[in-house]
Kinemage of the C-alpha trace (Angstrom):
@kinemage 1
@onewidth
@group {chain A} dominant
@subgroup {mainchain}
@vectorlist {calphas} color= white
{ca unk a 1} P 0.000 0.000 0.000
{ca unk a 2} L 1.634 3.331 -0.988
{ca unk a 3} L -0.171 5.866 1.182
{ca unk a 4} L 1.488 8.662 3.477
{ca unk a 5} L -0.119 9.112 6.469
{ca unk a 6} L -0.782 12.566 8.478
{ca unk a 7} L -0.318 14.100 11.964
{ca unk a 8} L -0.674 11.272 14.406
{ca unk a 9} L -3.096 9.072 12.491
{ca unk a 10} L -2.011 5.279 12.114
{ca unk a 11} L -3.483 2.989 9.674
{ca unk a 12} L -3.723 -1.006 10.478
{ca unk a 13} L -5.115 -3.996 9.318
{ca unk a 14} L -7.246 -5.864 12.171
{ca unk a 15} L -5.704 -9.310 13.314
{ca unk a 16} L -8.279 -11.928 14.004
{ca unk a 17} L -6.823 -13.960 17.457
{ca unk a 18} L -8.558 -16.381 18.681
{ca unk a 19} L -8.907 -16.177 22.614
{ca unk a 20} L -9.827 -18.956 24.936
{ca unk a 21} L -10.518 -19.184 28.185
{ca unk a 22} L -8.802 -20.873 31.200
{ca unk a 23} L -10.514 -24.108 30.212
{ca unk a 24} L -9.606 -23.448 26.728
{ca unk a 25} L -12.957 -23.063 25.609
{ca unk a 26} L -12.846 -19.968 22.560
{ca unk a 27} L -14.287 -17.283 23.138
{ca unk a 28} L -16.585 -16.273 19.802
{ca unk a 29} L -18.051 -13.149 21.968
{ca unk a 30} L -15.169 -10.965 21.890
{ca unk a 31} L -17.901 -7.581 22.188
{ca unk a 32} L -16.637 -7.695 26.189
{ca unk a 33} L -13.018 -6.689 25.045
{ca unk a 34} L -12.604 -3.074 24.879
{ca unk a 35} L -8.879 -3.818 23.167
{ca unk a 36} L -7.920 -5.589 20.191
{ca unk a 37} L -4.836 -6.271 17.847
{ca unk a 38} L -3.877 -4.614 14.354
{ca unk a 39} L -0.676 -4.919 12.352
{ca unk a 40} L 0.287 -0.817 11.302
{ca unk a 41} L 0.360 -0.619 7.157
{ca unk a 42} L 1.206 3.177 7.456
{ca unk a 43} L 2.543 5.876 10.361
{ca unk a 44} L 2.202 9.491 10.923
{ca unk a 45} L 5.302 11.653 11.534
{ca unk a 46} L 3.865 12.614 14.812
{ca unk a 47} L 3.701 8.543 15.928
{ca unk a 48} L 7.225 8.375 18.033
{ca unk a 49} L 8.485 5.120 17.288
{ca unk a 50} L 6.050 2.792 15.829
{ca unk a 51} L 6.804 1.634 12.305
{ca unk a 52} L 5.448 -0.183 9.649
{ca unk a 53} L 4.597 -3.460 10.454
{ca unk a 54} L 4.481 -3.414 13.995
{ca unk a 55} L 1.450 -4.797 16.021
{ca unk a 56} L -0.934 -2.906 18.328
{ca unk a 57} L -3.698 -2.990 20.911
{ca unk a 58} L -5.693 -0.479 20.672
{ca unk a 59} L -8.758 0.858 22.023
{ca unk a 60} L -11.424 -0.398 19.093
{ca unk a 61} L -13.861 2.573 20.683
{ca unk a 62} L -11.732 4.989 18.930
{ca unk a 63} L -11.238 3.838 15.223
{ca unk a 64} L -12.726 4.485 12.115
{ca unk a 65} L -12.941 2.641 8.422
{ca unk a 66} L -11.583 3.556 5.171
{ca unk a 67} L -11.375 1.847 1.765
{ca unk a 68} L -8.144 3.216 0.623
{ca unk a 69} L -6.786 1.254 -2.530
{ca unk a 70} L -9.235 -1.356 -2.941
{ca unk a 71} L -8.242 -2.345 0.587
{ca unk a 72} L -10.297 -2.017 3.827
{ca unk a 73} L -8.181 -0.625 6.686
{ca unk a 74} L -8.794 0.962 9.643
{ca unk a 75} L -7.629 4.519 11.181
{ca unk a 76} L -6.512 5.759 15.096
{ca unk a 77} L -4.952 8.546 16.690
{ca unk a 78} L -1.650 7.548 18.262
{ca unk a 79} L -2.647 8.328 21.621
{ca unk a 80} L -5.278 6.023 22.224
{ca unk a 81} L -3.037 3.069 21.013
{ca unk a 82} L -2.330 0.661 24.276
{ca unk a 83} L 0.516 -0.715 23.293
{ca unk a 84} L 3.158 -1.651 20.499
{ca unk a 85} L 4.985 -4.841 19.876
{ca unk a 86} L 8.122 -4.006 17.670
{ca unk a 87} L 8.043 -6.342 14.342
């Protein structure tokens, strides 16, 4: 995807995990979580460190859609991402 990305907007694909529970029983409600994961496809130059390619939890409240290239992706600010996981 060849897109340049603003400010402190992040663009990411959603990463379907599947969660279980301590009996390992999965979990197909996931509407509980507040948090999910995403792998970044493009960074803002106001994002600190996060790159392309890196994984985040984020807080799914605070996204938005877009069909940007015949893709679907999705769009946060970089404050309300959680946490990063360097690729």
């Amino acid at each position: 995807m060849n897109i340049v990305t603003i400010a402190d907007y992040v663009l990411f694909k959603p990463v379907n995990e599947e969660l279980k529970d301590k009996n390992g029983m999965i979990i197909t409600d996931k509407s509980d979580f507040r948090y999910s994961k995403g792998k970044i496809v493009s960074v803002g130059e106001s994002c600190g460190k996060l790159k392309v390619n890196d994984v985040i939890y984020y807080d799914k409240s605070r996204t938005f859609s877009l069909h940007i290239e015949g893709e679907n992706v999705m769009a946060i600010k970089y404050p309300f991402i959680v946490c990063a996981v360097p690729s």
